[in-house]
C-alpha positions in Angstrom: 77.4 106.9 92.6 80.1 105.8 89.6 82.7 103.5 89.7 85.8 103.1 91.6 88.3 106.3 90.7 91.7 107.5 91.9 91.0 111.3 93.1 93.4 112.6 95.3 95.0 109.1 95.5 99.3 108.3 95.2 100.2 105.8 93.0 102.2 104.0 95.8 100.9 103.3 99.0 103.0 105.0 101.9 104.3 102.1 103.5 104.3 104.5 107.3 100.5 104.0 107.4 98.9 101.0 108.7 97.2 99.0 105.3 93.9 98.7 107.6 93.4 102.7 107.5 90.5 104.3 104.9 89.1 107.4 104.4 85.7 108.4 103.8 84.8 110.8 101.1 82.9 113.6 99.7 81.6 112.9 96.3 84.1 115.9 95.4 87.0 112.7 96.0 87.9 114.8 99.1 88.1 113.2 102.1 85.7 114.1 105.1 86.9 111.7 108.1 88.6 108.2 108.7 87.8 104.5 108.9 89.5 101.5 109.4 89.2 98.0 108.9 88.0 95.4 111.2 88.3 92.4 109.7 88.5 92.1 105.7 85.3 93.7 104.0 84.2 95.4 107.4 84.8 99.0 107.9 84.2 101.1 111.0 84.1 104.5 111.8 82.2 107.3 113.8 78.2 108.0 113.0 79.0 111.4 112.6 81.6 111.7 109.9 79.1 109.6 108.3 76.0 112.5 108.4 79.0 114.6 107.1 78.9 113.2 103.8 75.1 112.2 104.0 75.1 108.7 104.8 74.1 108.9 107.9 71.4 106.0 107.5 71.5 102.2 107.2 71.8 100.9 103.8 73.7 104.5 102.8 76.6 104.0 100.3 79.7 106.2 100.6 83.3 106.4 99.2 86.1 105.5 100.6 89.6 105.1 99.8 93.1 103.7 101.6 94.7 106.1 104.0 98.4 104.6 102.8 97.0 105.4 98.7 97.8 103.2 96.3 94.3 102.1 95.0 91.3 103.8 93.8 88.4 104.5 95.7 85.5 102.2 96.3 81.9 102.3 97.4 81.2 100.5 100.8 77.3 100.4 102.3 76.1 101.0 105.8 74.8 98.2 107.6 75.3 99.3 111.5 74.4 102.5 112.4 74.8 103.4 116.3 74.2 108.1 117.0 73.9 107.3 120.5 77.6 105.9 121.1 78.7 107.6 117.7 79.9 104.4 115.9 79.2 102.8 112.3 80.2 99.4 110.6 80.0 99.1 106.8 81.0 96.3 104.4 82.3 96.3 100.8 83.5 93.7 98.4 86.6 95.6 97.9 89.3 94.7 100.6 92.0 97.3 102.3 95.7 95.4 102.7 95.7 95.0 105.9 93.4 94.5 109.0 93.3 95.6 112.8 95.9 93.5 114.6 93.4 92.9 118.0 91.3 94.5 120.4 91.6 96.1 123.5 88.4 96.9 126.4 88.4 100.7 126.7 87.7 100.2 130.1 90.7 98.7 131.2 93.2 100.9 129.6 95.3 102.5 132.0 96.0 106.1 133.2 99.0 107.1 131.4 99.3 104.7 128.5 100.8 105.9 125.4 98.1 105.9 122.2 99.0 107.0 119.2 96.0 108.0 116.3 96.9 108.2 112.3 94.1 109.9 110.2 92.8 112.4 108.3 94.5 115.9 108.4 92.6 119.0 108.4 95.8 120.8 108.0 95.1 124.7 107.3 97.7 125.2 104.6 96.0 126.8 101.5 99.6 125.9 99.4 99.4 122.3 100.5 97.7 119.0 101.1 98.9 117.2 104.2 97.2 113.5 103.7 97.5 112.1 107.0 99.4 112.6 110.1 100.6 110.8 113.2 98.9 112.0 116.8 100.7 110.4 119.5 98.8 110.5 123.0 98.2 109.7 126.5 95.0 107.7 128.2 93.7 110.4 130.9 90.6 107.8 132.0 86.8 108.0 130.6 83.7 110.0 131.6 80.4 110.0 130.9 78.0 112.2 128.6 74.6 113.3 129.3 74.7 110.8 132.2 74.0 108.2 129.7 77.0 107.4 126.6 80.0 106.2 128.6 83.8 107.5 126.6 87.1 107.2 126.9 89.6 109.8 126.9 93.0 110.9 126.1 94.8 113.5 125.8 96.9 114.6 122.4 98.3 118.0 121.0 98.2 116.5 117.3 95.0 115.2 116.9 92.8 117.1 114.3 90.0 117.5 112.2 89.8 114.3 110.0 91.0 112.1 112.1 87.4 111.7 113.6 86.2 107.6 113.0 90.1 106.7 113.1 91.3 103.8 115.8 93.6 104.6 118.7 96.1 102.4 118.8 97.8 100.9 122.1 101.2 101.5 121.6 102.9 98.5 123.6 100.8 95.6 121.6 99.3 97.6 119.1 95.6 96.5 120.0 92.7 99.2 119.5 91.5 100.4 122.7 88.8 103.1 121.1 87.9 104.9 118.2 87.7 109.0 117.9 84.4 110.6 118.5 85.8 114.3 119.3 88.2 116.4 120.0 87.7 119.4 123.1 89.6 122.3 123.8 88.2 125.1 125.9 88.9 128.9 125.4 89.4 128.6 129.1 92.2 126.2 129.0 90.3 123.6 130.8 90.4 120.2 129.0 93.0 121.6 126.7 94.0 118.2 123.9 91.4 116.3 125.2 89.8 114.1 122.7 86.9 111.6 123.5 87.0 108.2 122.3 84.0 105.9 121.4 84.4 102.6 123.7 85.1 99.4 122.1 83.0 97.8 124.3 79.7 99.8 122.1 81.4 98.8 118.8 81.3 95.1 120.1 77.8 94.4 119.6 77.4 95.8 116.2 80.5 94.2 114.5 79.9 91.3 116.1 77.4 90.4 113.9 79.4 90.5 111.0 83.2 88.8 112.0 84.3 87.0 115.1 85.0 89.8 117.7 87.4 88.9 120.4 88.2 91.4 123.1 91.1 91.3 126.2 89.4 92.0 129.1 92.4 93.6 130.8 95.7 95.7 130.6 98.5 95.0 128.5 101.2 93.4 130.3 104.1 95.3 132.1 106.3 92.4 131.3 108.0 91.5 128.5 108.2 88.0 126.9 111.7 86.4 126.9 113.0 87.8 123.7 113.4 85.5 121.0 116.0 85.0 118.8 116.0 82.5 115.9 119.0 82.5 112.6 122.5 82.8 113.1 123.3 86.1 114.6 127.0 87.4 114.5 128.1 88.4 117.7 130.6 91.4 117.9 134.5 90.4 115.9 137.5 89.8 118.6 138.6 92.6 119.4 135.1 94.6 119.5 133.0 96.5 116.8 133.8 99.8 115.6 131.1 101.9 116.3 129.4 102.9 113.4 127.3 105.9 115.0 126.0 107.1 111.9 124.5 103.6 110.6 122.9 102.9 113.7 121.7 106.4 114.4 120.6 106.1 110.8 118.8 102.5 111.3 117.0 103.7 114.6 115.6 106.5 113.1 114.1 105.0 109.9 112.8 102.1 112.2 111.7 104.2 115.1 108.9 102.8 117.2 106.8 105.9 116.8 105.7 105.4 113.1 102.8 103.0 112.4 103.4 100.7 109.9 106.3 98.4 108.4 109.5 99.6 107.7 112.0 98.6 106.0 115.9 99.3 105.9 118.9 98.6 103.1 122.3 98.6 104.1 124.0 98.7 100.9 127.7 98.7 100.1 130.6 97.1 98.2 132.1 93.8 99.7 133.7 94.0 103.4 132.6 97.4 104.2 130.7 96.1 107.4 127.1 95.5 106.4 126.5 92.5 108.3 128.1 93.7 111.2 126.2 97.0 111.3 122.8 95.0 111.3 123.7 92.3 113.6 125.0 95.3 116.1 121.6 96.5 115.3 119.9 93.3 116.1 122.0 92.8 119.3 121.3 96.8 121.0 117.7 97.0 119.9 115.9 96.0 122.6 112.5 97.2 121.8 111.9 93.7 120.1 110.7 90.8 121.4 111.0 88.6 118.0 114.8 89.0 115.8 114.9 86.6 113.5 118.3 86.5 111.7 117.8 85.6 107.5 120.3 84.2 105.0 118.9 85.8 101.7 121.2 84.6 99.3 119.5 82.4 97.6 115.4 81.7 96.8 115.8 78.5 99.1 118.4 80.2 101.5 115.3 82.4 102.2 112.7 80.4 102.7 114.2 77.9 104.9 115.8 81.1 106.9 111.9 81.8 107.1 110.9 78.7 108.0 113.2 78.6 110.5 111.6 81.5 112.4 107.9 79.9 112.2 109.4 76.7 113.9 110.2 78.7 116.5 107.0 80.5 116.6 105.1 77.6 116.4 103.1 78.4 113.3 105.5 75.7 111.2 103.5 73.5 108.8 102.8 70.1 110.4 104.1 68.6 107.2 107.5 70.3 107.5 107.1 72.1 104.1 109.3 75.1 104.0 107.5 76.9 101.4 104.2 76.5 103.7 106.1 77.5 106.7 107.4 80.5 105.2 103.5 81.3 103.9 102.3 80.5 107.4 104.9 82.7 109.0 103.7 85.7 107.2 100.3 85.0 108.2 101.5 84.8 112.0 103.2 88.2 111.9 100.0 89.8 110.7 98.2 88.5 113.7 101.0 88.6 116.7 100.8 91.2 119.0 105.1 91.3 119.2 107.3 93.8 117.8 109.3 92.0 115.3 112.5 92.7 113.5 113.6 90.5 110.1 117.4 90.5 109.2 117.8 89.3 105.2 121.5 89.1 105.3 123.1 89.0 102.0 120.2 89.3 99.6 120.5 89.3 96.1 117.3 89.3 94.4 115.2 92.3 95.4 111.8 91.2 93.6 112.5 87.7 95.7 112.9 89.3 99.3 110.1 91.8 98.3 107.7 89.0 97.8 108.4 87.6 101.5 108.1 91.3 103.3 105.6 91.2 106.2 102.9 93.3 106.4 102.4 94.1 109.7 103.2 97.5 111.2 105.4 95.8 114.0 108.0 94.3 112.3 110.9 96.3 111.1 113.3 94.6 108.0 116.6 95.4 107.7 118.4 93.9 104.6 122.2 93.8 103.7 122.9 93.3 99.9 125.6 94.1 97.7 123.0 95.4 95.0 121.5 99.1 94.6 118.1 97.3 93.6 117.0 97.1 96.8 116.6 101.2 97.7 113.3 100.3 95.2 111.9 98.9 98.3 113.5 99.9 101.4 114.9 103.3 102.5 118.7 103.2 101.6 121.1 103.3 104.5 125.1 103.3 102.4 127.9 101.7 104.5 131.0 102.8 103.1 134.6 102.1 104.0 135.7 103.3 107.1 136.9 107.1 106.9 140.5 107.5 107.2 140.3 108.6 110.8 138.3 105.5 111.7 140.8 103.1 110.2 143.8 105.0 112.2 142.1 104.5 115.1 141.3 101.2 114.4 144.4 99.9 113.7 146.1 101.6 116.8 143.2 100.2 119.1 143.2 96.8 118.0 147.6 96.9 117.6 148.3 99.1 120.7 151.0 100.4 118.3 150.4 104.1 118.3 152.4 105.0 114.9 149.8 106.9 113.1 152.2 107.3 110.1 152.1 103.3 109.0 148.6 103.1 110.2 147.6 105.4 107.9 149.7 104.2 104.9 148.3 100.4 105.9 144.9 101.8 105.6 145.8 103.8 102.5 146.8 100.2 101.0 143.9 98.2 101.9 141.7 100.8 100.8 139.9 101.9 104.7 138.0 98.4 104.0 136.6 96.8 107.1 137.4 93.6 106.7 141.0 94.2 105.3 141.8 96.2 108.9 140.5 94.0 110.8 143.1 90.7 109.6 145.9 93.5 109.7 145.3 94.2 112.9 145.2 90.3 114.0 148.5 89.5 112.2 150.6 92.3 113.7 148.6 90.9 117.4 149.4 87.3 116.3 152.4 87.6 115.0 154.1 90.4 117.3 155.3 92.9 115.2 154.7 96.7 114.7 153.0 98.3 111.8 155.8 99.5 110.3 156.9 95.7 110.0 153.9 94.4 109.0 153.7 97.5 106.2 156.8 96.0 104.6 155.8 92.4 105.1 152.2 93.4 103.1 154.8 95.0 100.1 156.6 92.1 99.4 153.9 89.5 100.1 153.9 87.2 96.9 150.2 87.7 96.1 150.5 86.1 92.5 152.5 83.0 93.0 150.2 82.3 96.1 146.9 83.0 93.4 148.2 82.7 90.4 144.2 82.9 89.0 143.9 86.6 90.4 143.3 88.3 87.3 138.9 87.2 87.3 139.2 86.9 91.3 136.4 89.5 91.7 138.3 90.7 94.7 140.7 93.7 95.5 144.4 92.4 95.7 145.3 94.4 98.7 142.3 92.7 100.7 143.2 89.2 99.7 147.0 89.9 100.4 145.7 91.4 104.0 143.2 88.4 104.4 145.8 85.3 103.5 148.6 87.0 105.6 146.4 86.7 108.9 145.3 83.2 107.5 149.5 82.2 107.3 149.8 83.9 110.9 147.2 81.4 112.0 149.0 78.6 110.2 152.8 79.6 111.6 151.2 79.3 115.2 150.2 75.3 114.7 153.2 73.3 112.7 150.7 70.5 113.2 149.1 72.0 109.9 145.8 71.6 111.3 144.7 75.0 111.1 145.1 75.6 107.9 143.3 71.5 106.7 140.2 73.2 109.0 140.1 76.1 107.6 139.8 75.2 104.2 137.4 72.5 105.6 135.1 75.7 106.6 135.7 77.6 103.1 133.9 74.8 101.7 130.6 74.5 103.8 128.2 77.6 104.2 129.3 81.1 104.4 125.9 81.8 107.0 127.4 79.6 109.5 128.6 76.1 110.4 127.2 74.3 113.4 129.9 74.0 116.5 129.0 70.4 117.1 129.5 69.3 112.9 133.4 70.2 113.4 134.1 69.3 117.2 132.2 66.0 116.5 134.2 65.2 113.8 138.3 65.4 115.2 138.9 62.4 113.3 137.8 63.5 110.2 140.2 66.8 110.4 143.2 64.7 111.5 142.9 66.5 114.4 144.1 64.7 117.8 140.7 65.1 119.6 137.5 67.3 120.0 139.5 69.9 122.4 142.0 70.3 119.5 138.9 71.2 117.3 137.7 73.7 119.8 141.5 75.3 120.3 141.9 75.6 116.3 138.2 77.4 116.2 139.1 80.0 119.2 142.3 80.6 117.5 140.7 81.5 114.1 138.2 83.5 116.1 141.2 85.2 117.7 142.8 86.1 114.6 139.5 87.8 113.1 139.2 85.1 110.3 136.1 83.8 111.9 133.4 84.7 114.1 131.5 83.3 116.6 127.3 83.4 116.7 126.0 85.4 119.1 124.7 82.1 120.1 128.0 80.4 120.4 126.7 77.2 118.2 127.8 78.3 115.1 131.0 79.6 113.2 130.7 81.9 110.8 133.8 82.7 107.9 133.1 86.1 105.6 132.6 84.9 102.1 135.3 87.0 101.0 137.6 85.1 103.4 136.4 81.9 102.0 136.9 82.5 98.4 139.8 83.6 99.4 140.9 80.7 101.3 139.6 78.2 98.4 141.5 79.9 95.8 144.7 79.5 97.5 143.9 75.9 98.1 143.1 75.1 94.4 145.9 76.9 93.4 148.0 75.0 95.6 146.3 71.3 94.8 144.9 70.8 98.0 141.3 71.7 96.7 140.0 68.1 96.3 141.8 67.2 99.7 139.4 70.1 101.3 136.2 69.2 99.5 136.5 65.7 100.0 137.2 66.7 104.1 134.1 68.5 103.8 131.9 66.3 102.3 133.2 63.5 105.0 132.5 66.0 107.8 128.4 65.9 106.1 128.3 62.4 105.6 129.1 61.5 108.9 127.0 64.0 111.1 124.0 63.3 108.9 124.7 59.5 109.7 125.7 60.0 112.9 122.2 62.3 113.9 119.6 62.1 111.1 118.9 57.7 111.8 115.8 57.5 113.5 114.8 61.2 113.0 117.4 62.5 115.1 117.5 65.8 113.7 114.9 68.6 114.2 114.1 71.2 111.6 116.1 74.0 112.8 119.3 71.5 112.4 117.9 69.9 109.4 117.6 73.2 107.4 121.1 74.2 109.0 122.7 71.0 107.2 120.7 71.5 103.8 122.5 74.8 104.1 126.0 73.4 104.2 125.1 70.8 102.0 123.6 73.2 99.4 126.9 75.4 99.7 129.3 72.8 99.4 128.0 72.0 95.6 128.0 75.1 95.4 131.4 75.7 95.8 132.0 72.6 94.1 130.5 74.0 90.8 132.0 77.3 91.2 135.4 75.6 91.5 134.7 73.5 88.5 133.0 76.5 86.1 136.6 78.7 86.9 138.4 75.7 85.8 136.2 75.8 82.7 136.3 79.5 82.3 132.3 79.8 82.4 130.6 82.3 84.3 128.8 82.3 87.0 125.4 81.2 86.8 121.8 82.3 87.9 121.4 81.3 91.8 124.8 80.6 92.2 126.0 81.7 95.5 127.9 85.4 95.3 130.9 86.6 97.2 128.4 89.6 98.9 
């Protein structure tokens, strides 16, 4: 046999098939059955598809290639060769992307368990090809052949010719239980979709040999770990989220439990449209996961500490406390766990950045919110748009209980159907009890350019800031004191992905605020008023970036931005003197403070390049 080649082969892997599937070829390049890989090098598959392509021997070479495509074909050599119990181990130098996630006794699978087999398609189509397709199944118990080779069985209307010497998967932990020997179907009816699986308890003796072979002696659990959740997740805006049907019937489809291998999912949109709030409702309603770990991906080193954050919590952290390692490490742990997964990269902005960090594994889901069409180049493309005019009616009427649809619909024809922009309408008219005809003429004559006299290279819409700094002033008429407004600004400064509870309710003094309970009254009214959010957690604060631009320009413009940096910089100062002495701080708070430290120079030199007139700069943090 010749070199490697790329018959019959995409130039792209599909990303739906597990990177641990092969096929193994005719020296025609077409493929005659499927393999899979145990451990890296070590391929498995049945004796017989083997004696199909006349290998059936020790020492044979054959071809095989990746089920998913996306590299040539390679030559692999037969070193285990079991007819009786119709299995087969090779090895080759050349290494598939991915290997089995665990093993499962055949034995102790249970009656009823859902399977599911990927493989090899015999499809008879003589206009098309059909590389592979998805057999889901269910266990129907074992029996023995010729009183002497114990099988498994299950039972599967999609499993066909091809898909012989291809795994079946467990579909609650993902472990192998078995691997295709044959498939029965009587003319009688009797046995109908049965298809007879080669025990893993046979395969153990021969692979053994070659990689450490570990198998669970018993069913998968019934019950469900806690779920864990790690990141700041928002939970739903005062007043309730407006169901976006069609995002998260979109989302659940693409990320659908039934296919077998990682997906991936971009919410893309202009600024305010929702994207964040469409993927945390996500987060919140899926329940199939037992891992959610919630991402800021704004930056290179918002990322990796947002991924280090999730291996603390795993417990797969580097002893050292590097973040980079951590993040490495926590890739690694994905590829092994035995949890359905799903990664949030909130905000992202560089696609070739987040693409670097994606897991492999075919039970974790990715869903990432970004600003930037780039990132359809690696995940299917979900667009959030505006609301549609119907939407923001209702909203408004809702969220008001004013039911004039005329001025509803000319607010929302002002503000462009933005999310965002409805959503601080709706809380002044709340706030400041008035109807929407009033706050229609209020929102005309609103003095937009005296308040931001820099509007021109805002990189906002003017009808959004006008709606967002008229529900900040609402807040601010409520509280004479003038707090309000000094702790909002305070917020503006530190990090848009969420500012710990305990760093402004620890710090009254700091805010001229009369004590801690006046800290917590000021948060819950800005909550109130839609101008922040609470975490689903309840430990954190979170203030839309368009919000805090907003906010910041105003207070520059009105000389108050030292007064706000400097009040943020004290609020810092004293919580890291106050907890990190002594190695009070563990790393989840520790990369939560770097955050808000890192965002506060950020805003500082963002403040700073405007009053230059320079540009943004590479990594500087975006309004997304």
């Amino acid at each position: 046999m010749t070199g490697p080649d790329t018959a019959s082969s995409p130039q792209q892997p599909d990303q739906r098939v597990p990177g641990y599937l092969g096929r193994i070829l005719y020296t025609t390049g077409a493929p005659a059955g499927t393999c899979f890989q145990a451990a890296p090098g070590i391929l498995v598959t049945a004796a017989h598809v083997l004696h199909e392509v006349a290998a059936g021997y020790k020492t044979a070479t054959v071809r095989v290639d990746a089920l998913s495509g996306g590299m040539p074909a390679f030559e692999a050599v037969v070193v285990e060769f079991d007819e009786v119990h119709d299995l087969a181990v090779l090895t080759s130098p050349v290494v598939l992307s991915d290997s089995v996630p665990g093993w499962g006794a055949t034995d102790f699978v249970g009656v009823r368990t859902e399977t599911v087999i990927t493989g090899v398609s015999a499809v008879p189509d003589p206009r098309h090809d059909y590389r592979y397709l998805d057999a889901p199944g269910t266990w129907s118990g074992g029996t023995m052949r010729d009183d002497q080779v114990r099988l498994g069985r299950l039972e599967s209307r999609s499993v066909m010719r091809g898909m012989s010497g291809g795994p079946v998967r467990r579909r609650a932990d993902g472990y192998i239980v078995g691997i295709v020997s044959a498939r029965y179907n009587a003319a009688d009816g009797w046995g109908r979709d049965s298809v007879f699986v080669a025990r893993v308890e046979d395969l153990e003796p021969l692979l053994s040999k070659f990689v450490k072979f570990e198998v669970v002696r018993s069913p998968a659990s019934e019950e469900r770990p806690p779920r864990l959740e790690v990141g700041i997740i928002p939970a739903p805006p005062m007043g309730g989220f407006v169901e976006r049907a069609e995002i998260l019937g979109k989302l659940a489809a693409m990320l659908d439990s039934s296919r077998v291998a990682v997906m991936c999912a971009a919410l893309t949109g202009m600024r305010g449209v929702g994207k964040t709030h469409c993927a945390a409702a996500y987060a919140r309603e899926a329940t199939q996961y037992d891992l959610v770990g919630w991402i800021p991906a704004e930056s290179p080193g918002d990322l990796v500490l947002g991924l280090a954050a999730v291996a603390e919590r795993c417990e797969c952290a580097d002893p050292h406390g590097d973040s980079y390692e951590s993040a490495l490490r926590l890739g690694e742990h994905l590829a092994r766990a035995q949890r359905r997964t799903l990664l949030v990269f909130d905000n992202a902005t560089d696609p070739d950045e987040v693409r670097r960090w994606l897991p492999t594994s075919h039970l974790v889901d990715v869903v990432i919110t970004s600003t930037d069409q780039n990132f359809t180049n690696i995940g299917e493309r979900v667009e959030v748009g505006t609301f549609t005019r119907q939407q923001s009616i209702d909203f408004l009427i809702d969220r008001t209980g004013c039911r004039d649809r005329l001025h509803a619909d000319l607010i929302a024809d002002r503000v462009g159907d933005l999310a965002l922009a409805l959503a601080s309408a709706a809380a002044t008219v709340r706030s400041s009890a008035i109807d929407l005809r009033e706050y229609l003429k209020r929102f005309d004559k609103y003095p937009l350019k005296r308040v931001l006299p820099r509007l021109p290279g805002a990189g906002y819409p003017h009808p959004t800031a006008t709606a967002l700094l008229m529900a900040v002033e609402s807040i601010e008429a409520a509280d004479p004191s003038g707090f309000s407004a000094r702790l909002l600004e305070t917020i503006a400064y530190l990090s848009p992905d969420g500012v710990r509870r305990d760093l402004l309710v620890g710090a009254a003094r700091d805010l001229s605020a009369a004590d801690d309970l006046a800290v917590e009254d000021g948060l819950q009214a800005c909550v109130d008023r839609s101008t922040l959010t609470w975490s689903r957690s309840g430990e954190d604060v979170i203030m839309h970036r368009l919000t805090g631009r907003v906010i910041r320009d105003r207070a520059e413009a009105a000389g108050r931005g030292d007064t706000a940096r400097r009040s943020a910089a004290d609020l810092l100062e004293r919580y890291l003197g106050a907890h990190g002495r002594h190695g009070g701080l563990d790393r989840d708070t520790t990369h939560r403070l770097v955050d808000n430290i890192e965002a506060f120079w950020s805003t500082a030199i963002e403040e700073r390049d405007d009053e230059d007139g320079s540009t943004d700069k590479p990594g500087d943090r975006r309004d997304d």
